[in-house]
Legacy VTK file of the C-alpha trace (Angstrom):
# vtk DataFile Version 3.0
C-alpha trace
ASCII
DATASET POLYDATA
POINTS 101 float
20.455 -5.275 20.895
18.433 -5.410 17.684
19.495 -8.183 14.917
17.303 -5.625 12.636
18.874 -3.993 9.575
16.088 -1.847 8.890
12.231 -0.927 10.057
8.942 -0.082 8.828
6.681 1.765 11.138
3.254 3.650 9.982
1.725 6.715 11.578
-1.072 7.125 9.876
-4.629 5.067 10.709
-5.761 6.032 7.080
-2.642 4.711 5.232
-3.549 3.875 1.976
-7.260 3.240 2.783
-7.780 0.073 1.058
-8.939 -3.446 2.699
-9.092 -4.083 6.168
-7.376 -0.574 7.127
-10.443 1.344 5.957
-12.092 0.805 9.498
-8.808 1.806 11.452
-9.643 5.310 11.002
-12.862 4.582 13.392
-10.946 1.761 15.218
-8.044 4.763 16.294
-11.203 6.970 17.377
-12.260 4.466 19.591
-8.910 4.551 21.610
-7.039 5.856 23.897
-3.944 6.645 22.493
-2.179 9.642 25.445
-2.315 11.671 22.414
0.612 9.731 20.120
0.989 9.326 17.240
-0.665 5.804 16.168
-1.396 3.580 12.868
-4.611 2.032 14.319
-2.951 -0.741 15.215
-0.508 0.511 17.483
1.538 3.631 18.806
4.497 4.582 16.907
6.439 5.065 19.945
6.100 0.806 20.248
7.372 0.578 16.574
10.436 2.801 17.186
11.488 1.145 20.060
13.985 -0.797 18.486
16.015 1.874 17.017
16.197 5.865 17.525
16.417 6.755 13.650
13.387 6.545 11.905
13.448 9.217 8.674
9.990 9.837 7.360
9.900 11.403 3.320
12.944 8.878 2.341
12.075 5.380 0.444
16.251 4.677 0.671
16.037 5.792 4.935
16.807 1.380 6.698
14.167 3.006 9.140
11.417 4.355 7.535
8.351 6.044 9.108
5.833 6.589 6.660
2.410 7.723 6.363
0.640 4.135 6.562
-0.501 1.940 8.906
0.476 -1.513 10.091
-2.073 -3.256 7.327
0.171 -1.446 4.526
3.673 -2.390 6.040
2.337 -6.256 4.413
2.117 -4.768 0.621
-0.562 -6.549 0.087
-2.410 -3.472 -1.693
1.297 -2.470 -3.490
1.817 1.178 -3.292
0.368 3.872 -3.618
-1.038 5.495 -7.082
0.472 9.178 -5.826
3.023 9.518 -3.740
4.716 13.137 -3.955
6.177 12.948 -0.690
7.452 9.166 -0.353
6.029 8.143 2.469
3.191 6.007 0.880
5.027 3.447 -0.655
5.936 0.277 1.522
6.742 -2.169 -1.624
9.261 0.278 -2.311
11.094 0.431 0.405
11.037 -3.018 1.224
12.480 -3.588 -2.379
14.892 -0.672 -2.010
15.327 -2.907 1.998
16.052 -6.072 -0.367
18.267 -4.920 -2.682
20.770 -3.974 0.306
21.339 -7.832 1.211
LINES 1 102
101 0 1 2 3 4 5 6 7 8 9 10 11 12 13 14 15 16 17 18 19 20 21 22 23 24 25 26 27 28 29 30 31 32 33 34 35 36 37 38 39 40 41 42 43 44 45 46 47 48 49 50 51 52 53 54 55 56 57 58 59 60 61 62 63 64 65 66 67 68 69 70 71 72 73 74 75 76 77 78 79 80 81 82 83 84 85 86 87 88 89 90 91 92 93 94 95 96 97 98 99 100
């Protein structure tokens, strides 16, 4: 059992391209991933272990899997600028994740 209300998992190496994550495109390349999906940090299959309902495209979804990568899930860079499809926006969600306590 999980004592998780909610999750943040990334499936994209790119993510929001800022800082550190600018090399994980090259650092994915480099390994060898079976073919999964991965956020250059790790497989997404890891980061959904803990629960089967991860919704991608849904900032309000207590298990989000969005198109960033582990670096982003910190907020550290904020959001991002454009975001059409709302899956690049970790402060967000983890405000939207904050507001439910």
């Amino acid at each position: 059992d999980s004592y998780l209300s909610g999750a943040l998992c990334g499936h994209s190496a790119e993510g929001l391209n800022e800082g550190l994550a600018q090399a994980l495109p090259d650092v994915a390349a480099t390994m060898a991933w079976g073919g999964h999906e991965n956020d250059g940090i790790i497989d997404v299959e890891v980061c959904k272990l803990i629960h089967s309902g991860f919704v991608k495209y849904d900032l309000s979804a207590q298990w989000a899997d969005m198109h960033i990568n582990h670096v982003d899930t910190s907020c550290r860079y904020g959001d991002a600028n454009y975001d059409p499809y709302f899956d690049h926006s970790p402060c967000t969600w983890m405000q939207a994740m904050a507001a439910r306590m």
